[in-house]
C-alpha positions in Angstrom: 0.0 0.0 0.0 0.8 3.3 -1.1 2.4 5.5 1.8 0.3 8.5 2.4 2.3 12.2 1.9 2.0 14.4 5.3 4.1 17.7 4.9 4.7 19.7 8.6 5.7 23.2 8.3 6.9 25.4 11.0 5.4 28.6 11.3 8.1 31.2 12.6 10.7 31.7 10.2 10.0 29.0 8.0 6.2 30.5 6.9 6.9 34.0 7.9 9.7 36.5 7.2 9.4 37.6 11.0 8.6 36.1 14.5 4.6 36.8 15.1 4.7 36.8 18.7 7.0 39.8 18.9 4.9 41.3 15.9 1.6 40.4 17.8 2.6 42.1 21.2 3.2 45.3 18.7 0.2 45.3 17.3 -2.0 44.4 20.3 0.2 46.9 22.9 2.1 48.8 20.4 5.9 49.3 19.8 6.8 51.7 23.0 4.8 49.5 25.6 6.6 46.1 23.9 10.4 47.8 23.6 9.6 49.0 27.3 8.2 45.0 28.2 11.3 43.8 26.5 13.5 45.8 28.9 11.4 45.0 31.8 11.8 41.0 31.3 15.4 41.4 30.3 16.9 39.4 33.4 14.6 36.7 32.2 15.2 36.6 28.7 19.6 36.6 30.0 18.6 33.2 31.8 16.7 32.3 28.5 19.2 32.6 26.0 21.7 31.2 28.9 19.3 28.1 28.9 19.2 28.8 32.9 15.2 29.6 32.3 12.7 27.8 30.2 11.6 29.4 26.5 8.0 28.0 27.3 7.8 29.9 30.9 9.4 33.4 29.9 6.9 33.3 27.1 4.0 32.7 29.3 5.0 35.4 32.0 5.4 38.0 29.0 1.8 36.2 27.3 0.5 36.7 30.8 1.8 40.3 32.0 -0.5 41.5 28.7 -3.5 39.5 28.3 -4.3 37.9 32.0 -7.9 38.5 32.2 -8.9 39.4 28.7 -12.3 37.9 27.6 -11.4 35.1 25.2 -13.7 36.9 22.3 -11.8 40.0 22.6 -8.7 37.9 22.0 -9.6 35.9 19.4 -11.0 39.2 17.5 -7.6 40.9 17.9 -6.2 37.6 16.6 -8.5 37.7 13.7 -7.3 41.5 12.9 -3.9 40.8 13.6 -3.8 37.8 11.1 -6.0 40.3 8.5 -2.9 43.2 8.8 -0.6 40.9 9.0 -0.3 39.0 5.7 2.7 40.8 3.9 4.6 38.6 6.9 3.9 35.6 5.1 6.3 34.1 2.4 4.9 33.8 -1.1 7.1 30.9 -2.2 6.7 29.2 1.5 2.9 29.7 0.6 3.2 27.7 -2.7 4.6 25.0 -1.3 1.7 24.0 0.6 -0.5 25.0 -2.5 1.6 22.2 -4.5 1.6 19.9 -1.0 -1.9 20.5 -0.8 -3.0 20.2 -4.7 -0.7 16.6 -4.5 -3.5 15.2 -2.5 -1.1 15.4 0.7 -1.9 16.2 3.9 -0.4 19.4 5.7 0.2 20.8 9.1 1.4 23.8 10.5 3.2 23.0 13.9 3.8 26.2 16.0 5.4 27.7 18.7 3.4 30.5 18.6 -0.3 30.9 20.2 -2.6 29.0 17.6 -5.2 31.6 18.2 -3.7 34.0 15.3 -1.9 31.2 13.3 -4.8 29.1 12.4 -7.2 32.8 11.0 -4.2 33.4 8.8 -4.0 30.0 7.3 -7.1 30.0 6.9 -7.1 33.4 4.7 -5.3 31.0 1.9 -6.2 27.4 2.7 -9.0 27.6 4.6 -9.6 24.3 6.5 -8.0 22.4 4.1 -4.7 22.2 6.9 -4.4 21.9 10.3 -2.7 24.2 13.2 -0.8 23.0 16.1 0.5 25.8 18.3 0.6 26.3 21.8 -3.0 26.5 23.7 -4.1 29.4 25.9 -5.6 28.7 29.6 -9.5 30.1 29.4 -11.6 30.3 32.8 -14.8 31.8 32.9 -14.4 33.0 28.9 -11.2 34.8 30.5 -8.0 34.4 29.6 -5.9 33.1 33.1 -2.2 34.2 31.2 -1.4 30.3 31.6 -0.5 28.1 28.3 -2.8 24.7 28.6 -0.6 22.8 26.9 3.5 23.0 26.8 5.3 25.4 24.7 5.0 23.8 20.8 8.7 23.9 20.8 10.9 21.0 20.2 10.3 17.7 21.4 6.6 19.0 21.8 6.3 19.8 18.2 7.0 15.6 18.0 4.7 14.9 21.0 1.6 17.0 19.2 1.7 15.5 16.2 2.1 11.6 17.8 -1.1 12.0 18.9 -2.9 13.1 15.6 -1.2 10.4 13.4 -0.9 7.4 15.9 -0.1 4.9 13.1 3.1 6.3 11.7 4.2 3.9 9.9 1.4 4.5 7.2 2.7 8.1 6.5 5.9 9.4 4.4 6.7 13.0 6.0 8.3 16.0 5.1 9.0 18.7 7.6 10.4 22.6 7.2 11.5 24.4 9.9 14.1 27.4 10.3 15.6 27.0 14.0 16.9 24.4 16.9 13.2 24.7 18.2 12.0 22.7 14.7 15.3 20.0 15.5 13.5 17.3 16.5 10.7 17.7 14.1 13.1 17.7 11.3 15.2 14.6 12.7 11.7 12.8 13.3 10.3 13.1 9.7 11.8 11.1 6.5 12.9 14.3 5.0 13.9 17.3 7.7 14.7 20.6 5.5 16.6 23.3 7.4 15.6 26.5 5.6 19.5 28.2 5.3 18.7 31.6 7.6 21.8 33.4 5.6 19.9 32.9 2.1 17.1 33.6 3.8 18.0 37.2 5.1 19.6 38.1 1.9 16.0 37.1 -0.1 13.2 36.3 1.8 11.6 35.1 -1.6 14.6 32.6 -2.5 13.2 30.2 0.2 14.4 26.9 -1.4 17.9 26.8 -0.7 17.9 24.2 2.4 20.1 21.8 4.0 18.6 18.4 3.8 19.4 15.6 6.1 18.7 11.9 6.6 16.8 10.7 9.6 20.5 9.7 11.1 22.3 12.8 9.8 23.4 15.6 12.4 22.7 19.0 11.0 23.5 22.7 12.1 22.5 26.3 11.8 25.3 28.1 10.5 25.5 31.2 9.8 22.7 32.6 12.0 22.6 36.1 12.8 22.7 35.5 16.2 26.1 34.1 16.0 27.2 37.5 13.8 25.3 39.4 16.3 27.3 37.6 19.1 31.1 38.9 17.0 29.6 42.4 16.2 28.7 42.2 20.2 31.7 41.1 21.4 34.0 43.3 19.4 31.1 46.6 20.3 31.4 45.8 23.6 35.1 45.5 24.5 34.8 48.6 22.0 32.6 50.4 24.7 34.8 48.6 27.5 38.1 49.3 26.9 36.9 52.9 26.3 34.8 53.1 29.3 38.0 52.4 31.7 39.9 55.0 30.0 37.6 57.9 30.1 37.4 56.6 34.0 40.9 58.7 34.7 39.3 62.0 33.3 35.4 61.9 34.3 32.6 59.9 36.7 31.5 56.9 35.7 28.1 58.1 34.1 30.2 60.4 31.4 32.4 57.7 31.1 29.8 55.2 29.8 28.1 57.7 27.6 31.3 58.3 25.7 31.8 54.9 25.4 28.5 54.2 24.2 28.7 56.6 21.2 32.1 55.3 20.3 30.5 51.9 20.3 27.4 52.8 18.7 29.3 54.1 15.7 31.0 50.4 15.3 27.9 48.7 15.9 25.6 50.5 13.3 27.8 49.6 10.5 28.8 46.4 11.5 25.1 44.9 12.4 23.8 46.4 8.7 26.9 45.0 7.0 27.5 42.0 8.4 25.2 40.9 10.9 21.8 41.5 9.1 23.4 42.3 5.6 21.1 44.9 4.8 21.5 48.2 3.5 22.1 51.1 5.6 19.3 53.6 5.3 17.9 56.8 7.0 14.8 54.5 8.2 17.2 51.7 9.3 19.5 54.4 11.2 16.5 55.5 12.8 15.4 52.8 14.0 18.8 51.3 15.1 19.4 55.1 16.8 15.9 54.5 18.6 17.0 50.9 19.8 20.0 52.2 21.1 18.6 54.8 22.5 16.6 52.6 24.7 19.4 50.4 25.3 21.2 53.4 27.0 18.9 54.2 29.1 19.1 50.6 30.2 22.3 50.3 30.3 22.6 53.2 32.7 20.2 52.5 34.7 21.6 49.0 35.4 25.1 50.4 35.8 23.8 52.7 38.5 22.1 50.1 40.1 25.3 47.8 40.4 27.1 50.5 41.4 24.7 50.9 44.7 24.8 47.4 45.1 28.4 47.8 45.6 30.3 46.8 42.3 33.3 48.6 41.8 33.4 50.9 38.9 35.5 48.8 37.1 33.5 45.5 37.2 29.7 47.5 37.3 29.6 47.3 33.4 30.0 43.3 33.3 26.6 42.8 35.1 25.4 45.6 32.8 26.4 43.6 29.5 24.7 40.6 30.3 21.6 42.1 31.0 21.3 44.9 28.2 22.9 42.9 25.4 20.0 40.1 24.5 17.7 42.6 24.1 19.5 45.1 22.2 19.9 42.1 19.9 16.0 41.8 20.3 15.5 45.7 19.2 18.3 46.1 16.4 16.5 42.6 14.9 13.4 44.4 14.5 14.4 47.3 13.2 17.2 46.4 10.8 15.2 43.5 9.3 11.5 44.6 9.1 
């Protein structure tokens, strides 16, 4: 008997040109409350990208700082808009790929991190129920949204737990999975044919979506060139930059001038480095802008944080390590969105 054709296809990344849940937040709370959310979670999202903290429970506490106690109809309204405004996120080529999988007679799936309340209304503006949506489930008490996930973050070995239990008899099914990250590794190792969509090509061209690296169910794979391993050189290099700087305006003025000089000699580095080489865009007056405006909240982080060490009782010297690790994940987080939107 003919194997039947079952095609999984991550959401973030691989469907979309941007993450949704960061694009949501902006839409729902808008870009100053989110950048200022951002900065507020920072120590969180340090542990996070550490992997001292769960990805699944700093989402929630973000999910639930914003929409704890929000009827469930308001929600899924604002879903439904978000998905409606929304569309240009979506890849055209990505699209036709589940037109062909689709027309082929195969079945498809959408397995997402992401809350499935706005992925499954924007499918559904193309497909409409002709696919399913996995993402992660919201908590709803009393038609009121509790700022709790029901299920487990979609991420990972979740992603191969969800879909289990909608195709118990795997062995009748030949699959072929997309995804774009480590959170889609699993996924991609589980299916017959895993495609990692290649992020570099992917940034250069969001419509050249084709160039992948394949891999056997036994093959190890990895994401290489990812921006956030450019991000981390460019980081490094801007902030021994700001550093080394920092310590030498320390003979000639207070701490406070100190780091503002440094900042600015940094800053310079850092623009031209992240649109070059990190996010290999062009530089721009609207890509300035919004790289100034990131920064400019970063600063205001950074100082406050400095100050903050310094009271507990860091020295001068060592105050700005403390600082680093909390200010540069989500500078990263900022310059992303505004260099690559």
């Amino acid at each position: 008997m003919a194997l039947k054709q079952l095609y999984l296809y991550d959401f973030d990344g691989t469907l979309t040109s941007k993450d949704s849940l960061l694009a949501f937040l902006m839409f729902a709370k808008g870009k100053v409350f989110t950048l200022l959310l951002l900065a507020f979670y920072s120590p969180l999202l340090v542990l996070m990208v550490l992997g001292l903290y769960s990805n699944g429970k700093a989402k929630e506490r973000i999910f639930s700082h914003c929409f704890r106690g929000m009827l469930l109809r308001d929600f899924d309204s604002l879903c439904e808009q978000f998905a409606k405004s929304h569309i240009s996120i979506l890849k055209t080529n990505m699209l036709k790929d589940v037109e062909r999988a689709l027309d082929e007679g195969g079945s498809v799936i959408v397995v997402s991190a992401s809350i499935r309340n706005w992925v499954s209304p924007m499918m559904e503006t193309f497909f409409g129920k002709s696919l399913k949506v996995v993402g992660t489930e919201i908590e709803v008490a009393d038609g009121r949204l509790t700022g709790r996930f029901s299920t487990p973050n979609c991420h990972g070995k979740e992603k191969v737990n969800r879909i289990k239990a909608l195709i118990p008899n795997r062995q009748d099914y030949h699959i072929v999975a997309y995804g774009d990250s480590r959170g889609d590794r699993e996924m991609l190792a589980w299916a017959d044919e895993g495609h990692l969509i290649n992020e570099e090509l992917r940034m250069k061209n969001e419509e050249s979506n084709h160039a992948i690296f394949s891999h056997s169910k036994d093959s190890t794979f990895s994401i290489l060139h990812s921006s956030f391993i450019r991000f981390g050189i460019v980081g490094v290099t801007a902030v021994a930059i700001q550093y080394l700087v920092y310590l030498l305006m320390l003979h000639f003025s207070p701490p406070g001038i100190a780091n503002t000089v440094a900042y600015v000699v940094s800053f310079i580095f850092n623009f031209f480095a992240s649109t070059y080489f990190t996010f290999r865009v062009k530089a721009n007056a609207r890509r300035g802008a919004g790289f100034a405006f990131s920064h400019l909240i970063n600063y205001f982080l950074q100082m406050g944080s400095l100050y903050l060490f310094l009271w507990m009782g860091i020295g001068e010297k060592w105050a700005p390590i403390p600082m680093f690790c909390v200010c540069v994940p989500v500078n990263y987080l900022l310059v992303r969105y505004f260099l690559t939107r």
